[in-house]
N, C-alpha and C positions, 0 to 999 in steps of 0.2 A: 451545443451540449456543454453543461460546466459540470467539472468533479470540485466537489465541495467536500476537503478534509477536517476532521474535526477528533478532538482527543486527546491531544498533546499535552505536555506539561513537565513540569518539573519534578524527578520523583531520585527517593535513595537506589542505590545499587540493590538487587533482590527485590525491588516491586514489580509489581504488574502495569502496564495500562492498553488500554484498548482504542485503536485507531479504528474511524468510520469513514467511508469517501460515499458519500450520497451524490449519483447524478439527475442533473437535473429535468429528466425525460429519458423514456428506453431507448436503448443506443440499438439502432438497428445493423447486423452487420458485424456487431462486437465478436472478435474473436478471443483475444484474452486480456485479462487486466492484470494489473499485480501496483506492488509496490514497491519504491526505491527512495534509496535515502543519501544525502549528500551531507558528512561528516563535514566540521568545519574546515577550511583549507585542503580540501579534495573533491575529488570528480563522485559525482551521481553514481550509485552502486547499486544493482537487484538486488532488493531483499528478499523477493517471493513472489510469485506468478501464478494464476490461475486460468484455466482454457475454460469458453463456452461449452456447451454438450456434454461431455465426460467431465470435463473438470480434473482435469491433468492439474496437480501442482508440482509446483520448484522452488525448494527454498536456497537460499546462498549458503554456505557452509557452515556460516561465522551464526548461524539463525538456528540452523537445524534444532529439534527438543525445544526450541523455547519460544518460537514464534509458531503461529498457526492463520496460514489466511484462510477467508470464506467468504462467500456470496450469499443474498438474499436478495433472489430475482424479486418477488414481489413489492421488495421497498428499495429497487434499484439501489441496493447499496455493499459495502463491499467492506469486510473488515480488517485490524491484524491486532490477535490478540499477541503481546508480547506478555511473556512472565519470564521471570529473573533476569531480570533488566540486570545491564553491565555499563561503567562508564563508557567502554568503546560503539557503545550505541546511542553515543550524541550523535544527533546530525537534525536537518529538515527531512523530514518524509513526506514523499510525493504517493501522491494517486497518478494511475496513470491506465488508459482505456487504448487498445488498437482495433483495427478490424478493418472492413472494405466495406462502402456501401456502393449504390448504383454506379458510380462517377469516380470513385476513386479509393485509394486507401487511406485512411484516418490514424490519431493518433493525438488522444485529447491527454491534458497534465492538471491536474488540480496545482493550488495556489504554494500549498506545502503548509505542513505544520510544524513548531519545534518540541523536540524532545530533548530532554536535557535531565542524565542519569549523572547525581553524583557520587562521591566513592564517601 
């Protein structure tokens, strides 16, 4: 399975942009996906989560009102729309897939993409 992120870019403080993580075949087993982002010079941080079935979310505090993630089973893919972007949401944002199939538990990461909000 690959997650393939895509969307990133360079934008002013108060834009929008919209992350996609396209897998590349259904993930059988997938129990939740979400996304996380690794600011420069720090550790990998949740930025929002998504559960199979219900579709439980969780966003991280610093998101809340401005981020929004979502699925679309049909095009295996996974989004996060952010609006009013802020500087302190530079970093790389990861896709990221867990779940269990027959054999074991999983736990796939796409490549990352860069966001980079200036002030």
């Amino acid at each position: 399975v690959q997650l393939v992120e895509s969307g990133g870019g360079l934008v002013q403080a108060g834009d929008s942009l919209r992350l996609s993580c396209a897998a590349s075949e259904i993930i059988f087993g997938l129990k939740t996906m979400g996304w996380y982002r690794q600011p420069p010079g720090e550790q990998r941080e949740l930025v929002a989560t998504i559960t199979t079935g219900v579709g439980s979310i969780n966003y991280a505090d610093s998101v809340k009102g401005r981020f929004t993630i979502s699925r679309d089973r049909a095009k295996n893919t996974m989004y996060l729309q952010m609006n009013s972007l802020k500087p302190e949401d530079t970093a790389v944002y990861y896709c990221n897939a867990r779940g269990r199939d027959f054999l074991s538990n999983f736990d796939y990461w796409g490549q990352g993409t860069q966001v980079t909000v200036s002030s």
